[in-house]
ChimeraX commands (.cxc) that place a marker at each C-alpha (Angstrom):
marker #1 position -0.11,-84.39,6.59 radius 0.5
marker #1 position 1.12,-82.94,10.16 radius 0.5
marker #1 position 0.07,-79.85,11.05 radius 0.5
marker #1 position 3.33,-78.47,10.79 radius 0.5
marker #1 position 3.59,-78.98,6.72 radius 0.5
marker #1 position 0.04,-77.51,6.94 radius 0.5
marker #1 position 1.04,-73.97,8.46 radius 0.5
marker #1 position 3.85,-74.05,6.05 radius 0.5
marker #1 position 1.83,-74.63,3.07 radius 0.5
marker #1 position -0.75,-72.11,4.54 radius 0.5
marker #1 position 2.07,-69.57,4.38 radius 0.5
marker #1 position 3.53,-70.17,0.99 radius 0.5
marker #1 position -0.14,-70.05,-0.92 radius 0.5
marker #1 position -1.10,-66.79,0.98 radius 0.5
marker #1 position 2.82,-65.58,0.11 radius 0.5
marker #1 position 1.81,-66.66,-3.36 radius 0.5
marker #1 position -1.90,-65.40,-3.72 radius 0.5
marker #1 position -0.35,-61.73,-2.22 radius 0.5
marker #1 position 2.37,-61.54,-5.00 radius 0.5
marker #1 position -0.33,-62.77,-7.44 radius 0.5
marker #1 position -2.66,-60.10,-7.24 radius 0.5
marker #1 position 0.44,-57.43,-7.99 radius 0.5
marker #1 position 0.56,-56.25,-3.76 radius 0.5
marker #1 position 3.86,-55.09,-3.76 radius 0.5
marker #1 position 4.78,-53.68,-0.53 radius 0.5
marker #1 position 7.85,-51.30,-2.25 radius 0.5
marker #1 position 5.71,-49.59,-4.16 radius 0.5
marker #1 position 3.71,-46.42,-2.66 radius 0.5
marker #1 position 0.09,-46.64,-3.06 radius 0.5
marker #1 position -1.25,-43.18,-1.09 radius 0.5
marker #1 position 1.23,-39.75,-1.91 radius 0.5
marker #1 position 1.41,-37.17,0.52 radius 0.5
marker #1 position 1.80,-33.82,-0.35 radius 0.5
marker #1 position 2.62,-31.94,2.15 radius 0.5
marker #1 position 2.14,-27.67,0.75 radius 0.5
marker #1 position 5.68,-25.13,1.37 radius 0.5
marker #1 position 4.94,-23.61,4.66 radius 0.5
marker #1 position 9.03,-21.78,4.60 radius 0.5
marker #1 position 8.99,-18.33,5.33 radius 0.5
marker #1 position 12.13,-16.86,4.10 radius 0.5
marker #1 position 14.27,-17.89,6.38 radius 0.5
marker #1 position 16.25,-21.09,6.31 radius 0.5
marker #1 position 17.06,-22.80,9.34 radius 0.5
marker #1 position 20.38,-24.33,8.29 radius 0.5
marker #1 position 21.87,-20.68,8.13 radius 0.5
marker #1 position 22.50,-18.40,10.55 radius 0.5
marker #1 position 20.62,-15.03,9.23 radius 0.5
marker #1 position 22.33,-12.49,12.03 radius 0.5
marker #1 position 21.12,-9.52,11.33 radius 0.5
marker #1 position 17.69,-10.16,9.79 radius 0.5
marker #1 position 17.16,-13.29,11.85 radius 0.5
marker #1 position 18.10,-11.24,14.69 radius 0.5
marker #1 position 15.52,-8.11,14.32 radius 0.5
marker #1 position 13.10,-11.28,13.30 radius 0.5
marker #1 position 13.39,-12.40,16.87 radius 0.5
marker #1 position 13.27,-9.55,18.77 radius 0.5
marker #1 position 10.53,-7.81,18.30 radius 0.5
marker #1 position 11.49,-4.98,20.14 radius 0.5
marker #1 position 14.80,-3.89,18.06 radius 0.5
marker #1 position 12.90,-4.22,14.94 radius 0.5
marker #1 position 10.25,-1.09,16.42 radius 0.5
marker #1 position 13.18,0.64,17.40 radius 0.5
marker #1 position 14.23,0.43,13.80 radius 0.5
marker #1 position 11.09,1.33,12.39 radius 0.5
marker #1 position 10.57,4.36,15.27 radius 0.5
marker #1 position 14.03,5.67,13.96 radius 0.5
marker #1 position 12.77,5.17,9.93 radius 0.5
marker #1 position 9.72,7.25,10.85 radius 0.5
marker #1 position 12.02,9.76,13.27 radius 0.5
marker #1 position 14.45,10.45,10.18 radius 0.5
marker #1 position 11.64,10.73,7.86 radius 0.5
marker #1 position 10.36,13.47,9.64 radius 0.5
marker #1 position 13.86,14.94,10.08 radius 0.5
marker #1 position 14.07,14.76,6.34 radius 0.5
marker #1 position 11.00,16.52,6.12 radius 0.5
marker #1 position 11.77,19.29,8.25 radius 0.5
marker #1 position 15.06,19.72,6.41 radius 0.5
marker #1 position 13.83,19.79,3.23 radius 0.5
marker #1 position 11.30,22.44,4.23 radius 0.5
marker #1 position 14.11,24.56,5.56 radius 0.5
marker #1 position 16.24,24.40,2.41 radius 0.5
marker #1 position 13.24,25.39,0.65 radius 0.5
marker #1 position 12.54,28.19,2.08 radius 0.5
marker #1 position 16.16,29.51,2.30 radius 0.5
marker #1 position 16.36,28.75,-1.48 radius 0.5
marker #1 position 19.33,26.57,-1.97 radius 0.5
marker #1 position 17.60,23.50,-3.05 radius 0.5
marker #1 position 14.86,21.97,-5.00 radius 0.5
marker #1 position 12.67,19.12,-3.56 radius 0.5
marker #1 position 13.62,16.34,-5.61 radius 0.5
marker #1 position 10.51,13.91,-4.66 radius 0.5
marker #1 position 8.31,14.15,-7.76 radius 0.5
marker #1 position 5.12,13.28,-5.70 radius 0.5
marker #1 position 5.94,16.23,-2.85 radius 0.5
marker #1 position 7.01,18.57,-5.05 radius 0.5
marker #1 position 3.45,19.91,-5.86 radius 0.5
marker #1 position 1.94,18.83,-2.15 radius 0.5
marker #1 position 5.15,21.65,-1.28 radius 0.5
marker #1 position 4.37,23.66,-3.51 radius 0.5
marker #1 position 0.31,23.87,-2.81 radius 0.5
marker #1 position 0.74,23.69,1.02 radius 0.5
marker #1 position 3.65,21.72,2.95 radius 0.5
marker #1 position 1.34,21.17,5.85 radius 0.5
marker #1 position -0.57,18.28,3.26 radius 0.5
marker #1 position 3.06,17.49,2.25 radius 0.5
marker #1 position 4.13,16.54,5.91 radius 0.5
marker #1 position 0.75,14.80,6.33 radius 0.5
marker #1 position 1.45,12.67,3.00 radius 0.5
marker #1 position 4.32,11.68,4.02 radius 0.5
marker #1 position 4.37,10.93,7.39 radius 0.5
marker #1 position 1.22,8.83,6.58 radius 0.5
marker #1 position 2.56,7.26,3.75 radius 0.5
marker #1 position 5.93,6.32,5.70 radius 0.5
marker #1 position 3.99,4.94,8.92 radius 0.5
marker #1 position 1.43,2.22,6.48 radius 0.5
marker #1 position 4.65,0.97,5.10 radius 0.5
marker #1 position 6.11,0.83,8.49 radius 0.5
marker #1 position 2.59,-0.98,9.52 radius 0.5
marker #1 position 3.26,-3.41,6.75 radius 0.5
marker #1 position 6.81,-4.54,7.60 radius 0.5
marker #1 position 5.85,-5.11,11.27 radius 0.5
marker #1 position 2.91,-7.20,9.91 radius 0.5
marker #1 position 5.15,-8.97,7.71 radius 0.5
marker #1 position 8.34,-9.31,9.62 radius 0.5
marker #1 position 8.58,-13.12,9.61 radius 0.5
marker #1 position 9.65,-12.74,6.13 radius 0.5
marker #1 position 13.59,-12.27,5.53 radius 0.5
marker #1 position 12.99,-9.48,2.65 radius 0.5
marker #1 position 11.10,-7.45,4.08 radius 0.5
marker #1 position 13.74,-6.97,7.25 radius 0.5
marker #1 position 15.88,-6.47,4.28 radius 0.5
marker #1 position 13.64,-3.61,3.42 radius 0.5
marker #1 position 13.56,-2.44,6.58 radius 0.5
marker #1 position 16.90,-1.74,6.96 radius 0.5
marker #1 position 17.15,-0.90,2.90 radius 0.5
marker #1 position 15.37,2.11,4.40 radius 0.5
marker #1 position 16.97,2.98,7.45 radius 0.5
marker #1 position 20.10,3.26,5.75 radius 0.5
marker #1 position 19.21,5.48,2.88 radius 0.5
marker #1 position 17.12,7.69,5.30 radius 0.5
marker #1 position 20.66,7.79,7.66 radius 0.5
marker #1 position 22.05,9.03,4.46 radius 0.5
marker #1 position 19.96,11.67,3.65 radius 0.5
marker #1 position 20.36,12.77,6.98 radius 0.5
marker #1 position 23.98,13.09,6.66 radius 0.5
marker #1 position 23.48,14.80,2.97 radius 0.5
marker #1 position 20.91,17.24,4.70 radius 0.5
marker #1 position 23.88,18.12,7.36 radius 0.5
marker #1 position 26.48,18.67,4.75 radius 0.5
marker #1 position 24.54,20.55,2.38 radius 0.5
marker #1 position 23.11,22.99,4.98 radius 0.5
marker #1 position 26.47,23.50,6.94 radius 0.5
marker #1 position 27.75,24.08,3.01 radius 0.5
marker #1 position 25.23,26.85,2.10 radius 0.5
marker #1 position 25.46,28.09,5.78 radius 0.5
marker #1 position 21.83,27.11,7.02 radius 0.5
marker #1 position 23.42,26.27,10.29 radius 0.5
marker link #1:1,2 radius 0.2
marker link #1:2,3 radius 0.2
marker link #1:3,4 radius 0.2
marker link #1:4,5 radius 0.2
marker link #1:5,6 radius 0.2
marker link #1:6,7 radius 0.2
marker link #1:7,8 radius 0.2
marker link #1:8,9 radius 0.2
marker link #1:9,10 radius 0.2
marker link #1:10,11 radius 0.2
marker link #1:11,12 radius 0.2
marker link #1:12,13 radius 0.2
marker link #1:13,14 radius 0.2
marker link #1:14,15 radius 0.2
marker link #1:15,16 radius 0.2
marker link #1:16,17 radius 0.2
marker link #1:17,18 radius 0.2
marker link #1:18,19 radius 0.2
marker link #1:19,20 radius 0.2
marker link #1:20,21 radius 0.2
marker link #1:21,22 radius 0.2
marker link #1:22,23 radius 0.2
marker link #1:23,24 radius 0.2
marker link #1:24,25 radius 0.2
marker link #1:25,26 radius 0.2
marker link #1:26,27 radius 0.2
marker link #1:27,28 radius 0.2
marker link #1:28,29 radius 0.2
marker link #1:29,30 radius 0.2
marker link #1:30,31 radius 0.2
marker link #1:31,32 radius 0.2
marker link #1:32,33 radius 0.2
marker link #1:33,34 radius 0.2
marker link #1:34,35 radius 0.2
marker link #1:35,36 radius 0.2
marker link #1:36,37 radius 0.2
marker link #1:37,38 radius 0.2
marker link #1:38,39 radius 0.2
marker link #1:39,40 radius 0.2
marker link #1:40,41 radius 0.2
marker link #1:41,42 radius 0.2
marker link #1:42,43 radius 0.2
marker link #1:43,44 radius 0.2
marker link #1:44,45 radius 0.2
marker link #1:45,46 radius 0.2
marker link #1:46,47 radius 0.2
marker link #1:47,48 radius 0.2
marker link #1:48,49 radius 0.2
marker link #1:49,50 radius 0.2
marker link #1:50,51 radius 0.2
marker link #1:51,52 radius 0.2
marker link #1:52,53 radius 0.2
marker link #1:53,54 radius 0.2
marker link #1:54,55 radius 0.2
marker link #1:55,56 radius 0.2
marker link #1:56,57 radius 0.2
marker link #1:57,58 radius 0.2
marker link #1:58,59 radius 0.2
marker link #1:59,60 radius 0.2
marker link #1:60,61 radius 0.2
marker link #1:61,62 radius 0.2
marker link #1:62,63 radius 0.2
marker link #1:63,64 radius 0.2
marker link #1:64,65 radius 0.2
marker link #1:65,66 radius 0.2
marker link #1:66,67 radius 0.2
marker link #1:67,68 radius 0.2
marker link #1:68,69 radius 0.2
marker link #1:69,70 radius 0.2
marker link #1:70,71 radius 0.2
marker link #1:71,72 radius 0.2
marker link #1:72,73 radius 0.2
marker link #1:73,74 radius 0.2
marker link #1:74,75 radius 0.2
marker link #1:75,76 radius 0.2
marker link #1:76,77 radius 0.2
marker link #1:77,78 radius 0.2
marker link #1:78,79 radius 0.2
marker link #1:79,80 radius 0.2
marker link #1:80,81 radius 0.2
marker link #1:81,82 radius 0.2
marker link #1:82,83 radius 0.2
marker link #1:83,84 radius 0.2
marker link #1:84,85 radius 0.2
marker link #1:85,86 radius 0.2
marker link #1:86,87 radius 0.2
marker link #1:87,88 radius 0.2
marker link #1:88,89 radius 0.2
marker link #1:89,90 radius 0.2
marker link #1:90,91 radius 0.2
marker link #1:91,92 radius 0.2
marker link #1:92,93 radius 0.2
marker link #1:93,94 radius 0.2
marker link #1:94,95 radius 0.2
marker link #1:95,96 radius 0.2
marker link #1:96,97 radius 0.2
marker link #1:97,98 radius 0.2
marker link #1:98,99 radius 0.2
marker link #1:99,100 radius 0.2
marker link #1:100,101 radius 0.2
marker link #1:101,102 radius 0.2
marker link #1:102,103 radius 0.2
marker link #1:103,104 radius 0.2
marker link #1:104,105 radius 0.2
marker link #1:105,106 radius 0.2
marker link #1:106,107 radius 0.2
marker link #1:107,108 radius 0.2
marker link #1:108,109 radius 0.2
marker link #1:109,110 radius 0.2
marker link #1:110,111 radius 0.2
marker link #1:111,112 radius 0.2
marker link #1:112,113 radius 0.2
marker link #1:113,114 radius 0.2
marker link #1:114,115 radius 0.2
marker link #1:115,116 radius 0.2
marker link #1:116,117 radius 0.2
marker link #1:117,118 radius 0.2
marker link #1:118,119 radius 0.2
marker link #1:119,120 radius 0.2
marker link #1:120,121 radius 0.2
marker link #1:121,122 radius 0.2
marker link #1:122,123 radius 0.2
marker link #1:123,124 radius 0.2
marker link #1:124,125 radius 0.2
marker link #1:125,126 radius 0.2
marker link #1:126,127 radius 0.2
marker link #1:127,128 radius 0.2
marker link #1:128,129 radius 0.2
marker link #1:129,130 radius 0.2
marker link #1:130,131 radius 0.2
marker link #1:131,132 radius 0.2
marker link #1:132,133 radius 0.2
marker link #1:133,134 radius 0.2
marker link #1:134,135 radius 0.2
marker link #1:135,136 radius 0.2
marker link #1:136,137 radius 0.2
marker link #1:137,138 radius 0.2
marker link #1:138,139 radius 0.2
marker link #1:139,140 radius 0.2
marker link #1:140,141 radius 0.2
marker link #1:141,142 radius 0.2
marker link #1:142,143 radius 0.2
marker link #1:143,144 radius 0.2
marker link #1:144,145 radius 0.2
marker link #1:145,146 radius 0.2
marker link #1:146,147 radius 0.2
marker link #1:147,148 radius 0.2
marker link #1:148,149 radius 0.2
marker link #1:149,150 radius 0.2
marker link #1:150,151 radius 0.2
marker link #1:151,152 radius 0.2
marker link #1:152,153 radius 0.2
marker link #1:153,154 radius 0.2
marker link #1:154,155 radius 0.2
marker link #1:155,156 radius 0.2
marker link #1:156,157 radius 0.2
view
């Protein structure tokens, strides 16, 4: 035998002896499982006004500053309506803090509006709670403009 036919029958028995023992190269031995690290926002979209405020940092405070702002406008609203008598507060939870003392009513709320504001700066990589967000400035913008109309209606201002 040369030593030609010898590397060639060397090849075919270890070809052999690997199929023979069931190695088959197209089947995965080891799975990887990598865990979901997404975090609401999907980077085939374009999210413009969430993915936006999620970006800059900056125009999301000024969001939240102008949440907090209103709040306290709504507040001090409220509180004037009340005492000129031509509305009711409609909050279930201030209506007694109002009716006890509205100096632990302001304090409630303002505290109560500035931990969730704490929580959606803490958790502004997530796309709902930007939704939230601006969920809130909107209805506080509202109630704003519903303040406005109702006192320039009952002649407040």
């Amino acid at each position: 035998m040369t030593d030609t036919e010898d590397r060639t029958l060397a090849t075919e028995s270890a070809g052999s002896r690997r199929n023979d023992v069931g190695d088959d190269r197209r089947r995965s031995r080891v799975a990887i499982v990598v865990p979901e690290r997404r975090t609401g926002f999907d980077r085939r979209i374009k999210h413009y006004v969430t993915g936006h405020l999620r970006d800059n940092p900056s125009q999301l405070m000024i969001v939240l500053i102008l949440i907090n702002v209103l709040s306290l406008i709504d507040f001090a609203f409220t509180w004037v309506q009340l005492q000129g008598g031509v509305s009711v507060e409609g909050n279930p939870f201030l209506a007694p803090l109002f009716a006890q003392n509205p100096l632990g009513a302001w304090a409630f709320k303002t505290c109560l509006v500035l931990a969730v504001s704490y929580g959606i700066w803490s958790s502004r990589r997530y796309r709902p709670i930007i939704i939230v967000a601006l969920l809130a400035f909107v209805l506080y913008g509202g109630l704003f403009v519903y303040h406005i109309v109702g006192m320039k209606a009952t002649g407040l201002i």
